[in-house]
ROLO-255862 format. One record per residue (C-alpha): residue number from 1; residue in three letters; x, y, z. Coordinates in steps of 0.001 Angstrom, whole numbers, plus 500000, padded with zeros to 6 digits. Layout:
N
<NUM, Ala, <X, Y, Z>>,
...
END
This chain:
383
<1, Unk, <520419, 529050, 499584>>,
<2, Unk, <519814, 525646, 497729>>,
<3, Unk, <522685, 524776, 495990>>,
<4, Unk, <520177, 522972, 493093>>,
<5, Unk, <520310, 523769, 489787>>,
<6, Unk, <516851, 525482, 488586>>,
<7, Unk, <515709, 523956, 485284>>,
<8, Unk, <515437, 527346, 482720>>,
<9, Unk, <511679, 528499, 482206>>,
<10, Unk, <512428, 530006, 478995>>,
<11, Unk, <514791, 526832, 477612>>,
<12, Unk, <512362, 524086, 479107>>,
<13, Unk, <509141, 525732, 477248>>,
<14, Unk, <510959, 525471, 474101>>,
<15, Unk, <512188, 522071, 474429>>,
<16, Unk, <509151, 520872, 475630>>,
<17, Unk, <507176, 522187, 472208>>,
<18, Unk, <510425, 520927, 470521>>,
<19, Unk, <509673, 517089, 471675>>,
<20, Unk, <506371, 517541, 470570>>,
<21, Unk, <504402, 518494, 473704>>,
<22, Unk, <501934, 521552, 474667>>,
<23, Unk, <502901, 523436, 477899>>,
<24, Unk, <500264, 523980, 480330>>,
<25, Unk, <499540, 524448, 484225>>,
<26, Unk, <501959, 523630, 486805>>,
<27, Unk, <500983, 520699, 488978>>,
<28, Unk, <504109, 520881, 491311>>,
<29, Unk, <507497, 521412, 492309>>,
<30, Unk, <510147, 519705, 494708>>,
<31, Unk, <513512, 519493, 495547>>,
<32, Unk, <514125, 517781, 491937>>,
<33, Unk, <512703, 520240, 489969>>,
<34, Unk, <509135, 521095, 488184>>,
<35, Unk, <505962, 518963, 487119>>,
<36, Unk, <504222, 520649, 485032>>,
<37, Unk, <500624, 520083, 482899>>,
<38, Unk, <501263, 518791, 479174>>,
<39, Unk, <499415, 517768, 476030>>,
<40, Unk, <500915, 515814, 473529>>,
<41, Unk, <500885, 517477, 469988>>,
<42, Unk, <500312, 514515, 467525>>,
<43, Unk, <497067, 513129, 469516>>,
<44, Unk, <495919, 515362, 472778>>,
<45, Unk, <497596, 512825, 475312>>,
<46, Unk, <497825, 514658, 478637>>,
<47, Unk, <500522, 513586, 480710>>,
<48, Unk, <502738, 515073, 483850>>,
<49, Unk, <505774, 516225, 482705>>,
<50, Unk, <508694, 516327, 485330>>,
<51, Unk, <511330, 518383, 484762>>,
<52, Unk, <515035, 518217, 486104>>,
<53, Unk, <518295, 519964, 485212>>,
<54, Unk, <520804, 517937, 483880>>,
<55, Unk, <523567, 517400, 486810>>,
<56, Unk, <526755, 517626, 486218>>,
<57, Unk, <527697, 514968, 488718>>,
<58, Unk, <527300, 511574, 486760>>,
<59, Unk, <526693, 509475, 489905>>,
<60, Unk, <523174, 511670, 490395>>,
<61, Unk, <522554, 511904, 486166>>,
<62, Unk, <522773, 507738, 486299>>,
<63, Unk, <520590, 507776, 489385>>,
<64, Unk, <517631, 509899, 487146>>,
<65, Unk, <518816, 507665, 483915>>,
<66, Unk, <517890, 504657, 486190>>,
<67, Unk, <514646, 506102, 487410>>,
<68, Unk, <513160, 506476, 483749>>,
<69, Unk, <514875, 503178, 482434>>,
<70, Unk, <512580, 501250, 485528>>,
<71, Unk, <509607, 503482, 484448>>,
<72, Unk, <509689, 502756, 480982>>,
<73, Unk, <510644, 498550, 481245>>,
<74, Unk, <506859, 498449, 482958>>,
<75, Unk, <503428, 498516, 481931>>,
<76, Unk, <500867, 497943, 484566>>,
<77, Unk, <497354, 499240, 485899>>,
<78, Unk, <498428, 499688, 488910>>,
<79, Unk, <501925, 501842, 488165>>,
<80, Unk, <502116, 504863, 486652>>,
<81, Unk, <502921, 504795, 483119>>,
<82, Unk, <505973, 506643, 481214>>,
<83, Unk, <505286, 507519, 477655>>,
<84, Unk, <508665, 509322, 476609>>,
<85, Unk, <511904, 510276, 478727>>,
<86, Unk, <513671, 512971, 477117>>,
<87, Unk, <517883, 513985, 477728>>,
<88, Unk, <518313, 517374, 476365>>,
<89, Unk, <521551, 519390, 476829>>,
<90, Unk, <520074, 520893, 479825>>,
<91, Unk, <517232, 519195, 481348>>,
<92, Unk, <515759, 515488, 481471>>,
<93, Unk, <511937, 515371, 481122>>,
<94, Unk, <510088, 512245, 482034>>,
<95, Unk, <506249, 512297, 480562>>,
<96, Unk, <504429, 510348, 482703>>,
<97, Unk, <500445, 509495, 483453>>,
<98, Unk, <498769, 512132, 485010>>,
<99, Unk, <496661, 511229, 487785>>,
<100, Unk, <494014, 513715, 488891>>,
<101, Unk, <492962, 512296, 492351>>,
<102, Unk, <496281, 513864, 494032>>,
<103, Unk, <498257, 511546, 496878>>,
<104, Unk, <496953, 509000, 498920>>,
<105, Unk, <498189, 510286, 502192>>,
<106, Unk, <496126, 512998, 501458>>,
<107, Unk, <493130, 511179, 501102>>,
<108, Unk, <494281, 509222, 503821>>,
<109, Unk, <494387, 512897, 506381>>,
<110, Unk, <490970, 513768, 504489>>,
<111, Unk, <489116, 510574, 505363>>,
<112, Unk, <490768, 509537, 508744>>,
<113, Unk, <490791, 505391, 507778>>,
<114, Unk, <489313, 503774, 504751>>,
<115, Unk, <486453, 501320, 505623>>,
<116, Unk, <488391, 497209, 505676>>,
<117, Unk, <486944, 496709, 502229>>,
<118, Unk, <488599, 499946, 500759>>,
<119, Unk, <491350, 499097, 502293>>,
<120, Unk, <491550, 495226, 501326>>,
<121, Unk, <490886, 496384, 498003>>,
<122, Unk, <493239, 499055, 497634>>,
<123, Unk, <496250, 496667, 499123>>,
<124, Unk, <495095, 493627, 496723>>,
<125, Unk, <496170, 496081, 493924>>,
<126, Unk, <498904, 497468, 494742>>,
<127, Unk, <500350, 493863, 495804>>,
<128, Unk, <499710, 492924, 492332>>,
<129, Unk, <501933, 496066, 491470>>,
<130, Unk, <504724, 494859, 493724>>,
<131, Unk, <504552, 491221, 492364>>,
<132, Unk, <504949, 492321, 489205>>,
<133, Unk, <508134, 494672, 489950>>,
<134, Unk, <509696, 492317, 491490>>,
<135, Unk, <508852, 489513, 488724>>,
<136, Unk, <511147, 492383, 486668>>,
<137, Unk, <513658, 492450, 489368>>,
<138, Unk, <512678, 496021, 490219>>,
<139, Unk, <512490, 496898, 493902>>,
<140, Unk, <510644, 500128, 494913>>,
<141, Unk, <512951, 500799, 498162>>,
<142, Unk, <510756, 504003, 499213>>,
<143, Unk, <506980, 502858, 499313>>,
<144, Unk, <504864, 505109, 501507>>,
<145, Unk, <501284, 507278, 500417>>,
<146, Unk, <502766, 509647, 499190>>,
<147, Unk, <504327, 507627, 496687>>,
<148, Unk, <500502, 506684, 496059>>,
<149, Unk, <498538, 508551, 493483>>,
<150, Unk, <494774, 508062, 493051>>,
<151, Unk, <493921, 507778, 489444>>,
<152, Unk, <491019, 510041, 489517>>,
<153, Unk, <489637, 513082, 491101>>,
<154, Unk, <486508, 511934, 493052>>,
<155, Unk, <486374, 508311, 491552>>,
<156, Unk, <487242, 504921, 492901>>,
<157, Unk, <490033, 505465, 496116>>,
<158, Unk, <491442, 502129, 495498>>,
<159, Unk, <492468, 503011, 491741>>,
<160, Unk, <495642, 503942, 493072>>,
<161, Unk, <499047, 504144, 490995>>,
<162, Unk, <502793, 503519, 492295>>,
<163, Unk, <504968, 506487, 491350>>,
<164, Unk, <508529, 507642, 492205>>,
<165, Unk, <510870, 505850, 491295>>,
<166, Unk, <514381, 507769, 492211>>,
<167, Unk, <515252, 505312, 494869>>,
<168, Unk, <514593, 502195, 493328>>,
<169, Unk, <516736, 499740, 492258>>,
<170, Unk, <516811, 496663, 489193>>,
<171, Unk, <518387, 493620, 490517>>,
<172, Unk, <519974, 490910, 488502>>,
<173, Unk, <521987, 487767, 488748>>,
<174, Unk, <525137, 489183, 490035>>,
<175, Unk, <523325, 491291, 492550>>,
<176, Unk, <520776, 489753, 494503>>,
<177, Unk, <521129, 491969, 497318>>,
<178, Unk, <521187, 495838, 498430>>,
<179, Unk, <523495, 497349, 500880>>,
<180, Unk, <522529, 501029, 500868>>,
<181, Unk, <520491, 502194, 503473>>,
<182, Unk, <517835, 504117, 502066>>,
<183, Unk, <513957, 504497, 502671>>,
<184, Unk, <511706, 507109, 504603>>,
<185, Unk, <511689, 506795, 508323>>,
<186, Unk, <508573, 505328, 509667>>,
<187, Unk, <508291, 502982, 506748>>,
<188, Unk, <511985, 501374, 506808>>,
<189, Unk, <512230, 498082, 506980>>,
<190, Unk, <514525, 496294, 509794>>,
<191, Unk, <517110, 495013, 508095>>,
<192, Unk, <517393, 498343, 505992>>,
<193, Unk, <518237, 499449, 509479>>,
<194, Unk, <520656, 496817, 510464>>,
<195, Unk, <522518, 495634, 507530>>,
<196, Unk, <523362, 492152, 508616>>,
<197, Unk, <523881, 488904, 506345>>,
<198, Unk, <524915, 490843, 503587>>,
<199, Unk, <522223, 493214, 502280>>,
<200, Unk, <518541, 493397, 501966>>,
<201, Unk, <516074, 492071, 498926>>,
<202, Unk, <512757, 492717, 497674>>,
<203, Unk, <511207, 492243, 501109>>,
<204, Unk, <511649, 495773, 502183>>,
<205, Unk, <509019, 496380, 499987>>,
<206, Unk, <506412, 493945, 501921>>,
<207, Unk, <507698, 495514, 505187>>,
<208, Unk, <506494, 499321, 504031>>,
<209, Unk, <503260, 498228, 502297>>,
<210, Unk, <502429, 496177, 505761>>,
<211, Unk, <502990, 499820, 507540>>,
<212, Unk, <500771, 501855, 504800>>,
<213, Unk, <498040, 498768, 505271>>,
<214, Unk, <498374, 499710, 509209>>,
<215, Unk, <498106, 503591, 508168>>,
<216, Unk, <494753, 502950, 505461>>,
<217, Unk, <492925, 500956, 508884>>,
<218, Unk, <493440, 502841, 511841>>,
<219, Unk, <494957, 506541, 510283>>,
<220, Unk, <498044, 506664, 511933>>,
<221, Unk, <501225, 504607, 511523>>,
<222, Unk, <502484, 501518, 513716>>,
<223, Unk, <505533, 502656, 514320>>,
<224, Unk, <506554, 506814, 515977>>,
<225, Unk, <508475, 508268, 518745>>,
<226, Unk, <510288, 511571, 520255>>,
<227, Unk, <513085, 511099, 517609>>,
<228, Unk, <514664, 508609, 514803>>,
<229, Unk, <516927, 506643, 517420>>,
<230, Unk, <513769, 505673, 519108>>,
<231, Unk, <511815, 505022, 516421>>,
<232, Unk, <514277, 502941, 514688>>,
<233, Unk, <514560, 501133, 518035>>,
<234, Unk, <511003, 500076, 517744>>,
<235, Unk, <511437, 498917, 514188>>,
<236, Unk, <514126, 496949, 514375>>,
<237, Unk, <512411, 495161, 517619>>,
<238, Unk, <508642, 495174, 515570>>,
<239, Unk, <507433, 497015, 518628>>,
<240, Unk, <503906, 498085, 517137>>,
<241, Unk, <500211, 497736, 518782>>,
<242, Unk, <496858, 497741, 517889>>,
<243, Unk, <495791, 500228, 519284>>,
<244, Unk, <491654, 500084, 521275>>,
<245, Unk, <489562, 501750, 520619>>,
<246, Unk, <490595, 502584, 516948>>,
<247, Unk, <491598, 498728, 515971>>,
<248, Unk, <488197, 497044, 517907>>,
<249, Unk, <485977, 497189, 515022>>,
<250, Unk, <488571, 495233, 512638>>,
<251, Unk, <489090, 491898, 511612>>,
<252, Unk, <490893, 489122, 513295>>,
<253, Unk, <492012, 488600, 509591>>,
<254, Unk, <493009, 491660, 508877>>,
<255, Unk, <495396, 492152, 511880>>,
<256, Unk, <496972, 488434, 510990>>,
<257, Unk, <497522, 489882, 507666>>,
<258, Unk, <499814, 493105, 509154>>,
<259, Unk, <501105, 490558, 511169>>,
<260, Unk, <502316, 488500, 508686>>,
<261, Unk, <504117, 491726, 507171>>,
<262, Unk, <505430, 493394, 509766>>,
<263, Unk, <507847, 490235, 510859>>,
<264, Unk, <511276, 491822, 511530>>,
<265, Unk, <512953, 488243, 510171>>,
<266, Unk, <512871, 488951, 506472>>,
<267, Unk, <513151, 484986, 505799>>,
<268, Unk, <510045, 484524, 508194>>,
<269, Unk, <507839, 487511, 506611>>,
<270, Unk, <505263, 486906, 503711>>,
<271, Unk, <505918, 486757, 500482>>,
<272, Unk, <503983, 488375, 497781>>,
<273, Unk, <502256, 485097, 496601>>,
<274, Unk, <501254, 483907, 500374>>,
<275, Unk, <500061, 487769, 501007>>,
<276, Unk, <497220, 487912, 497507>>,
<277, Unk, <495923, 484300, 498601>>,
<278, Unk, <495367, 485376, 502199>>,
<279, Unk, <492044, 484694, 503501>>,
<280, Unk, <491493, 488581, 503837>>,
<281, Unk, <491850, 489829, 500196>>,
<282, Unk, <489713, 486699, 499400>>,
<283, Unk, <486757, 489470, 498567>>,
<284, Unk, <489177, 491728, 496709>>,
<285, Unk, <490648, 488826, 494703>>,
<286, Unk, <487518, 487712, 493505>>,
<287, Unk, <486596, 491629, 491823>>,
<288, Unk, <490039, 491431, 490233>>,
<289, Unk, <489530, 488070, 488313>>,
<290, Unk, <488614, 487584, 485004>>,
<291, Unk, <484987, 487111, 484348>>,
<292, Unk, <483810, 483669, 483707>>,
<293, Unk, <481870, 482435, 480392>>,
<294, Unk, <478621, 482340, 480597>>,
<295, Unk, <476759, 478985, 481248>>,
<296, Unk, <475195, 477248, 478059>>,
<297, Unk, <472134, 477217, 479633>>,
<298, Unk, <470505, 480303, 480924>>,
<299, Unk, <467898, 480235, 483955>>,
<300, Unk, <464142, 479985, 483264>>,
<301, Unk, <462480, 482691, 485200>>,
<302, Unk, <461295, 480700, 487762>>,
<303, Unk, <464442, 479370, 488547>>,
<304, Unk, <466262, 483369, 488785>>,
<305, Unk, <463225, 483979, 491127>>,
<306, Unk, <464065, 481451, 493724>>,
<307, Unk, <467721, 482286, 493305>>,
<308, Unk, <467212, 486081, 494070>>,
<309, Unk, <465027, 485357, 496524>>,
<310, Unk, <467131, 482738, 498224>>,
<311, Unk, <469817, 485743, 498130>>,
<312, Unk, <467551, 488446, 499831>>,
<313, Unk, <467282, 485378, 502427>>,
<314, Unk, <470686, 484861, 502858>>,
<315, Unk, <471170, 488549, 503308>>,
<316, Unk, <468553, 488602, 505830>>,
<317, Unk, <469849, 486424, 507671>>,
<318, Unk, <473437, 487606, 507764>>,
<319, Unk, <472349, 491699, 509320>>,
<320, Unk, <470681, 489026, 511863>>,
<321, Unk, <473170, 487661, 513030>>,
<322, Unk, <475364, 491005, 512673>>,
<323, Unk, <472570, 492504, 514737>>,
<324, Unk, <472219, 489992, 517694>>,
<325, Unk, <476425, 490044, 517959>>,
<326, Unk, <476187, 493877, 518426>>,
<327, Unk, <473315, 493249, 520955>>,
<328, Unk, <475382, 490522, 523225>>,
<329, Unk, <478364, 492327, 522692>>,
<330, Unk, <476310, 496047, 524311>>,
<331, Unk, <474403, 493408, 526731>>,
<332, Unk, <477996, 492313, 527976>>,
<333, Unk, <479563, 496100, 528176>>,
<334, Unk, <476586, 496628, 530505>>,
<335, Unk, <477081, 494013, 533192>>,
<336, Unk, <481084, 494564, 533454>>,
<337, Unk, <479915, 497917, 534139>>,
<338, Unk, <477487, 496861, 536976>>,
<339, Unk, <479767, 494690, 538170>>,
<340, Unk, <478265, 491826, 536790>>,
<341, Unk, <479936, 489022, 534921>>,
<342, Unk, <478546, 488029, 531038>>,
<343, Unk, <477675, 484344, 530769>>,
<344, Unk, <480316, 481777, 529936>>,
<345, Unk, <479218, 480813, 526932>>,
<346, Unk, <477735, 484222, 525775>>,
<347, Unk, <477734, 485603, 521899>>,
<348, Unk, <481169, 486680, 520922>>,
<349, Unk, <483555, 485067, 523902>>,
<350, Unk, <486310, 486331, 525337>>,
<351, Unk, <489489, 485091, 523614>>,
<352, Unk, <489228, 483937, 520022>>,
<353, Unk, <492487, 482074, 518168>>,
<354, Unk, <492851, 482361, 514573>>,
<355, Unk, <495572, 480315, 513102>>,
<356, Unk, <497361, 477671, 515242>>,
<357, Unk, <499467, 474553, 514671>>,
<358, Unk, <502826, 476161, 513257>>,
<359, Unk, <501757, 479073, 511805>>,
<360, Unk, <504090, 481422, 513254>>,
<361, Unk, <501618, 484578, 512608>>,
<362, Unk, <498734, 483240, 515378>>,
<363, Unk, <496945, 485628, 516675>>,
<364, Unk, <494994, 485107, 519479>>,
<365, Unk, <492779, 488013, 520287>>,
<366, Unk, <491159, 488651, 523517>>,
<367, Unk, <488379, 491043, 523294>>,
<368, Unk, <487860, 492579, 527039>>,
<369, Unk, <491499, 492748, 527740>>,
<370, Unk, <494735, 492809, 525930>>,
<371, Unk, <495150, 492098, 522399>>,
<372, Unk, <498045, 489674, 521827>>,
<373, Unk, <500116, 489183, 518569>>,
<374, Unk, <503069, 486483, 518036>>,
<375, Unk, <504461, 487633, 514430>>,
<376, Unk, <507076, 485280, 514293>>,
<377, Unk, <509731, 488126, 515898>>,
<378, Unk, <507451, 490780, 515522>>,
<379, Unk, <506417, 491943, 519014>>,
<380, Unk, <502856, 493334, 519622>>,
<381, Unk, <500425, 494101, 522076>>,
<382, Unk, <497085, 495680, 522154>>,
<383, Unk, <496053, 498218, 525198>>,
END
């Protein structure tokens, strides 16, 4: 028998209408208590109310006062919102934003993968979300899909919200680093693991959003085995592959990009900053920013003619070119199979580098064979 204390039905309807809220549906319950449907009296402002007894060890009542104090210092699209939290005698009710769409792992098992542009979409957002945490000093410490909630039911997958807070931490002057190990297995970074040079930062956070980025691609995660001592094993050694068939039709860009966030060296891993101005949200940054002013002088209608139709063009010739690489690329399948070799200098060659010089995140890709990936510590190969 759970030795949790069960928040009162009968006291929490009351003090919920006694803060100024309608009850209504339940929406869900856990191991900290009840989330329940609410409407706010004064102006009809729905929210998800979460509902937890009062402990009486203080330890886990400043744990919950520190979840609601981190929820209610922010204000951002991409994080869900806290209107009120509440102390009564018995219970503690946080009000937050109520999302509709339901968890992104579960969209995630419903889907399979999101296309790369979902997916480069989705991560350019909620890397905004991190960078401006961790601006705050805030550091999430327990980042994984179903942390994830999708704004709406049936709208845009990418409008995606950070939520759950109870393991997060505010840093400050004094205390730059963490030393508890905490986290979900599977999305744990390294040095979570090992504990070395005195504590951990806000990296952790890069580490797990690199593993959910591997998850939203492929649908499953980088890192599993038999049992935790062998899957920590592979984390703290960045043991992870991509995986043929199921990584083949992604980007070179895209795997540089995991690369560059799965590096077990915390000092050698991306930062936020590098991460939003990588080549592969380059499409995702571009939705996000600001609109420009229009031009002082608008087109004649000859001139938006030849511009459309220079688009169509360009368009044209892009499925071309998309089309003749899937041709060489089915031409080439067909001699290896007959035992022929593909022309040396044939569409879409064998190995591929992107990066070089110093970068330590290279990858260099070879198509027919083994994919290989130099992360800067972060060990992985493609079978």
């Amino acid at each position: 028998m759970s030795g949790k204390k069960k928040p009162s039905a009968k006291l929490f309807i009351q003090e919920i209408d006694d803060l100024g809220w309608s009850l209504g549906r339940d929406l869900g319950e856990g191991a900290f208590g009840k989330v329940k449907l609410v409407s706010r009296k004064s102006d009809s402002q729905q929210a998800a109310c979460k509902i937890m007894a009062k402990p009486k060890d203080m330890k886990k009542m400043k744990v919950i006062q520190l979840e609601y104090k981190i929820m209610k210092e922010m204000d951002h699209e991409y994080i869900v919102k806290c209107f009120e939290a509440k102390e009564t005698e018995a219970n503690v009710y946080l009000f937050l934003e109520l999302c509709s769409g339901g968890e992104l792992f579960d969209k995630i098992v419903e889907m399979g993968h999101f296309t790369e542009s979902m997916a480069g979409q989705l991560s350019y957002n909620m890397l905004s979300a991190l960078n401006y945490m961790h601006g705050l000093g805030i550091i999430h410490r327990d980042l994984k899909p179903e942390n994830m909630l999708i704004a709406n039911k049936g709208g845009d997958f990418t409008n995606v919200k950070l939520t759950d807070f109870g393991l997060s931490k505010m840093l400050d002057e004094e205390s730059k680093l963490m030393k508890t190990p905490v986290g979900t297995p599977g999305y744990v970074a390294p040095e979570v693991l090992a504990l070395k040079d005195g504590g951990y930062d806000n990296k952790v956070d890069v580490w797990s959003m690199g593993v959910i980025i591997y998850i939203l691609l492929c649908g499953f995660p980088p890192f599993y085995a038999d049992n935790d001592a062998q899957l920590f094993a592979k984390i703290k050694a960045g043991d992870f592959k991509f995986i043929a068939p199921f990584w083949d039709p992604i980007s070179k860009t895209a795997k540089e990009f995991i690369v560059k966030m799965l590096t077990v060296d915390p000092k050698k891993r991306a930062t936020i900053d590098e991460l939003l101005a990588h080549a592969w949200l380059a499409s995702a940054a571009a939705k996000a920013a600001p609109p420009k002013e229009a031009e002082h002088e608008l087109c004649t209608s000859e001139e938006y003619k030849l511009k459309e139709t220079q688009a169509k063009l360009a368009a044209q010739f892009i499925h071309l070119k998309d089309t003749v690489l899937v041709v060489n690329k089915a031409k080439n399948r067909f001699l290896n199979l007959i035992g022929k070799a593909p022309p040396a200098d044939h569409t879409g060659s064998a190995t591929t580098t992107v990066g070089g010089g110093d970068d330590p995140a290279m990858v260099e890709v070879q198509i027919n064979n083994e994919e290989k990936v130099d992360g800067g510590g972060c060990k992985c190969v493609v079978s």
